[in-house]
Kinemage of the C-alpha trace (Angstrom):
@kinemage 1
@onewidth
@group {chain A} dominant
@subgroup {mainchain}
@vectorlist {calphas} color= white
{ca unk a 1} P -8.890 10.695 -17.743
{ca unk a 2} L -8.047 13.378 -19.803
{ca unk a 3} L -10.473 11.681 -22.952
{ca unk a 4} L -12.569 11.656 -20.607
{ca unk a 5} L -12.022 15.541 -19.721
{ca unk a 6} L -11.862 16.604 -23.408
{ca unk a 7} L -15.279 15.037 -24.397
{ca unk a 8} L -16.959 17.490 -22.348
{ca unk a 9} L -17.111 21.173 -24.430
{ca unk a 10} L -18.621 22.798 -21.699
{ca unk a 11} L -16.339 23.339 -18.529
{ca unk a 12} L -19.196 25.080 -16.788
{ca unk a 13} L -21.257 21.159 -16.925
{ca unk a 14} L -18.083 19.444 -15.176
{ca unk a 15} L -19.455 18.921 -11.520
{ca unk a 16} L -17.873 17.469 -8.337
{ca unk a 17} L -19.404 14.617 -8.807
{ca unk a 18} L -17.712 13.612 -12.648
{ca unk a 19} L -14.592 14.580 -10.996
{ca unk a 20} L -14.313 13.343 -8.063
{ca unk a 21} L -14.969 10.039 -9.659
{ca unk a 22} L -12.674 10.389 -12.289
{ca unk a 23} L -10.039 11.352 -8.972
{ca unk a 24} L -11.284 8.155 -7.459
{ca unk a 25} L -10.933 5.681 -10.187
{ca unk a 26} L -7.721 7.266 -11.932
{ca unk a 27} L -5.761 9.025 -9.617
{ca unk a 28} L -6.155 8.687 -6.049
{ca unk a 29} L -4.853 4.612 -6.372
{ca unk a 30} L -1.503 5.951 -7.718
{ca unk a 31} L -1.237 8.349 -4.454
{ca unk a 32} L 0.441 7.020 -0.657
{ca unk a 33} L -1.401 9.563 1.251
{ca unk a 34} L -0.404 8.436 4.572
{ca unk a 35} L 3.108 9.356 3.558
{ca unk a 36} L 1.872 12.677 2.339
{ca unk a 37} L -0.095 13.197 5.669
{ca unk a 38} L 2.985 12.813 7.538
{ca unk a 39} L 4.892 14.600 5.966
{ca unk a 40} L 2.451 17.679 6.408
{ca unk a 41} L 1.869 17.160 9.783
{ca unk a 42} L 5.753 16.766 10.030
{ca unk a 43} L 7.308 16.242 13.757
{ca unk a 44} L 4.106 16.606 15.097
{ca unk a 45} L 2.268 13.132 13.566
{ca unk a 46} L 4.355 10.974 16.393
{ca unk a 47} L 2.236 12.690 18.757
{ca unk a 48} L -0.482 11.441 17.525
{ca unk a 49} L -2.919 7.959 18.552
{ca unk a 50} L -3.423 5.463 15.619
{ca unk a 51} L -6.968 6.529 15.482
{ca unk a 52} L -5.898 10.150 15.309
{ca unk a 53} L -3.853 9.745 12.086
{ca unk a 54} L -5.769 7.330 10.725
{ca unk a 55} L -8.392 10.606 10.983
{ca unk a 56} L -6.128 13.073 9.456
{ca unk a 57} L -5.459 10.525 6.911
{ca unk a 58} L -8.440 10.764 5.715
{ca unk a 59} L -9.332 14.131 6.340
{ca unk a 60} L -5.854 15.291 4.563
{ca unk a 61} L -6.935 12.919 1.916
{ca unk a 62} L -10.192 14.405 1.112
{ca unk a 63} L -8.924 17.725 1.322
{ca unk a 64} L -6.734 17.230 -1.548
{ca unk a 65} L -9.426 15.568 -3.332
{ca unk a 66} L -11.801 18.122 -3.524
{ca unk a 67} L -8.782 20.824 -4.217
{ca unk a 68} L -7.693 18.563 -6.869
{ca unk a 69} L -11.333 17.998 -8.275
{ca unk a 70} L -11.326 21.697 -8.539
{ca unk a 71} L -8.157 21.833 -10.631
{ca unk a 72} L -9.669 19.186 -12.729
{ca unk a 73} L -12.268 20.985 -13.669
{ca unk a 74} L -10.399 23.249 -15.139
{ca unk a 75} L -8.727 21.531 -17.990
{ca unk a 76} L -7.450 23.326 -20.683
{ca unk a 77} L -5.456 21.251 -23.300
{ca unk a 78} L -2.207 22.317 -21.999
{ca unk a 79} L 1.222 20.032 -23.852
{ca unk a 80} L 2.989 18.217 -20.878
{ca unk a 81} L 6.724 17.195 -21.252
{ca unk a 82} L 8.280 14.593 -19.450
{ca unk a 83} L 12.102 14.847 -18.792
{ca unk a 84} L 14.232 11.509 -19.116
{ca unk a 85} L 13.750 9.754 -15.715
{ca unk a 86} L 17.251 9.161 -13.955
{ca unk a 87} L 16.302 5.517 -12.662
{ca unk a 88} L 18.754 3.509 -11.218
{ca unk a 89} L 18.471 -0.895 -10.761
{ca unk a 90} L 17.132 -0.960 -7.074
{ca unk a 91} L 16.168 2.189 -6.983
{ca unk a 92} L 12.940 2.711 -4.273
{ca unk a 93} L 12.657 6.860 -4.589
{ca unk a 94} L 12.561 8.717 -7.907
{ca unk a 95} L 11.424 11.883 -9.234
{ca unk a 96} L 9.808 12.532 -12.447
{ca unk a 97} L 10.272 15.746 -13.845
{ca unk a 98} L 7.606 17.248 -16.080
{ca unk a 99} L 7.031 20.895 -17.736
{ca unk a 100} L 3.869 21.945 -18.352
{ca unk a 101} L 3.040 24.613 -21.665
{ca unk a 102} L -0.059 26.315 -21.478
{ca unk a 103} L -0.405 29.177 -24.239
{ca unk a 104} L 0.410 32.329 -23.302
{ca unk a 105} L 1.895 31.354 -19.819
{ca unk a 106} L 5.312 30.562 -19.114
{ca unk a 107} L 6.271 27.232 -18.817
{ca unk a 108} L 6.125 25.370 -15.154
{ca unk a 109} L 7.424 22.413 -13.448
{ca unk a 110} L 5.876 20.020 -11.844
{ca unk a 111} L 8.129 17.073 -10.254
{ca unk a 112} L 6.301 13.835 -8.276
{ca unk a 113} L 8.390 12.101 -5.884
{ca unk a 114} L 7.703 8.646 -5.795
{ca unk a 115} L 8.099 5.674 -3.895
{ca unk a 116} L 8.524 1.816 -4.870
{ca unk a 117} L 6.134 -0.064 -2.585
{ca unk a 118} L 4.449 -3.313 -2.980
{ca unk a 119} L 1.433 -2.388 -4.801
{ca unk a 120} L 3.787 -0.637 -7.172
{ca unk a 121} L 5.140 3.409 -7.376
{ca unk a 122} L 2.973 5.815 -5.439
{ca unk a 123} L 3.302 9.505 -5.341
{ca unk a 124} L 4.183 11.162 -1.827
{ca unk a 125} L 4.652 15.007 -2.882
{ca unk a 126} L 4.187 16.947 -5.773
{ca unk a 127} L 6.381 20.448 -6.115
{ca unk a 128} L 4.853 23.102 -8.559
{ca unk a 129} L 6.985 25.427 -9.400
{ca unk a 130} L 9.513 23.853 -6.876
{ca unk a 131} L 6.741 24.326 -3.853
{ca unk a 132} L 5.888 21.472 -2.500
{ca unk a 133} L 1.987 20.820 -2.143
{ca unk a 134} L 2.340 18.303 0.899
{ca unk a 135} L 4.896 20.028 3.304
{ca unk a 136} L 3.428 23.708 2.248
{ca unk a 137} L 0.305 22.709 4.339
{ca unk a 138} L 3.392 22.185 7.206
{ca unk a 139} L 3.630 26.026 8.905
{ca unk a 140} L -0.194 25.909 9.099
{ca unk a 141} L -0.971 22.453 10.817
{ca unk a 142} L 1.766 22.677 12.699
{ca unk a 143} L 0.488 26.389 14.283
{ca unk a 144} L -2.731 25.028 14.601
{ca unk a 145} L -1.447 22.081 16.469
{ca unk a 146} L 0.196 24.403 18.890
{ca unk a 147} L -3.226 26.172 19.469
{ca unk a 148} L -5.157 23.369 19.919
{ca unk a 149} L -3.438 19.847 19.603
{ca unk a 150} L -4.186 17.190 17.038
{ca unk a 151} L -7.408 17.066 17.784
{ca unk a 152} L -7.956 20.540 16.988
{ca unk a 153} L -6.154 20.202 13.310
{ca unk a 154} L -8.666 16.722 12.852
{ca unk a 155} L -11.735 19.452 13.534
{ca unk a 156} L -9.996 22.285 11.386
{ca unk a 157} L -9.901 19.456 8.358
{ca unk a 158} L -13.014 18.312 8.922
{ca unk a 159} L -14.551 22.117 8.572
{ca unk a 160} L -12.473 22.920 5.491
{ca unk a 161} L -14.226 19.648 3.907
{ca unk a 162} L -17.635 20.394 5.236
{ca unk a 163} L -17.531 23.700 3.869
{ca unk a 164} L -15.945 22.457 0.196
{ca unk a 165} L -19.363 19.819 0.213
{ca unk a 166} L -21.210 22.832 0.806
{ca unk a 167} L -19.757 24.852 -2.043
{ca unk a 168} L -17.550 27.139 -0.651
{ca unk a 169} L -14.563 28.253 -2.258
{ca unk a 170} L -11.442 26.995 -1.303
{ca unk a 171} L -8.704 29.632 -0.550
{ca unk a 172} L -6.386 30.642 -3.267
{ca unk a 173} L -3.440 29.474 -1.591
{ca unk a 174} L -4.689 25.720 -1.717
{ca unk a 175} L -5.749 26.224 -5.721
{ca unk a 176} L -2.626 27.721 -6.201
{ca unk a 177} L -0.658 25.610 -9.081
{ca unk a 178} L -3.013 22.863 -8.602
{ca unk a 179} L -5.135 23.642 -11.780
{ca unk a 180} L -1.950 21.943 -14.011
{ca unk a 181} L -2.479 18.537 -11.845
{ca unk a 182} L -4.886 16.788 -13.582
{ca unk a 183} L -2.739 16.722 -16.944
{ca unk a 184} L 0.297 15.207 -15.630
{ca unk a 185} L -0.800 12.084 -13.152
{ca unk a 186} L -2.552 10.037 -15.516
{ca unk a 187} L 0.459 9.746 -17.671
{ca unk a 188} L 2.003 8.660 -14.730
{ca unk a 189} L -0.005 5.521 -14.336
{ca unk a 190} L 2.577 3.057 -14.778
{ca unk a 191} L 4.678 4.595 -12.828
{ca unk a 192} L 8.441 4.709 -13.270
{ca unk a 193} L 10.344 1.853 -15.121
């Protein structure tokens, strides 16, 4: 992915389109995103149907996408550092530490829990900066939930996305961090050892 990133000169010629397929074919596959869906909707996905988390699934899902597509198409060359993973035989849950070194900037962690699960490791949460990107959407869905039930957080999704396809901006606070993404997960491909 990130060859892939560096052969184009010209950040300004990166559209959605390039990167949400790179996002489709590299990334998303190494990503459980109902466990990151429930653990943003928190207490409140039990009260949910099948068919209603099944919808936030994927409108969670394509959220993160198109915030993530965003962040891709910002690359910059910055050095990533992996710390030593702490693995232990059996192990199920790990985190992999990383630092990321952009010039000028001060450095910035990024750590992806994982899970061991039949198709092989699978981030759940990612934590810039020690924030983590799935449970920080938590306060929000869960007030909107109060408002207006599940059904009402299915619609709010579903209007974020709408407007991202129509080429609105995305609010700072979901951008926030993300831009450093798109260097780290495709090292991560293998997942851990």
């Amino acid at each position: 992915m990130i060859t892939r990133l560096k052969q184009d000169d010209n950040p300004s010629a990166k559209n959605a389109m390039t990167m949400d397929d790179l996002m489709e074919t590299t990334i998303l596959p190494l990503f459980d995103f109902r466990h990151m869906t429930r653990l943003a909707v928190a207490r409140n996905w039990k009260l949910a149907s099948p068919e209603q988390q099944t919808s936030l699934i994927g409108e969670f899902k394509t959220l993160l996408v198109r915030t993530y597509s965003a962040a891709l198409a910002n690359y910059r060359d910055e050095l990533i550092e992996f710390k030593p993973l702490l693995l232990a035989t059996g192990d199920t849950d790990v985190t992999v530490r990383s630092t990321v070194k952009k010039p000028g900037v001060e450095r910035m962690s990024i750590d992806y829990d994982m899970e061991k699960m039949a198709e092989g490791w699978k981030v759940y949460d990612i934590r810039i900066a020690g924030i983590s990107l799935t449970t920080n959407y938590r306060s929000s869905f869960a007030e909107i939930i109060r408002d207006g039930g599940i059904d009402e957080l299915i619609r709010y999704l579903a209007n974020k996305n709408r407007q991202a396809r129509s080429g609105l901006r995305s609010d700072d606070s979901e951008v926030r961090g993300l831009i450093l993404l798109y260097g780290v997960v495709p090292s991560l491909l293998g997942g851990p050892q």
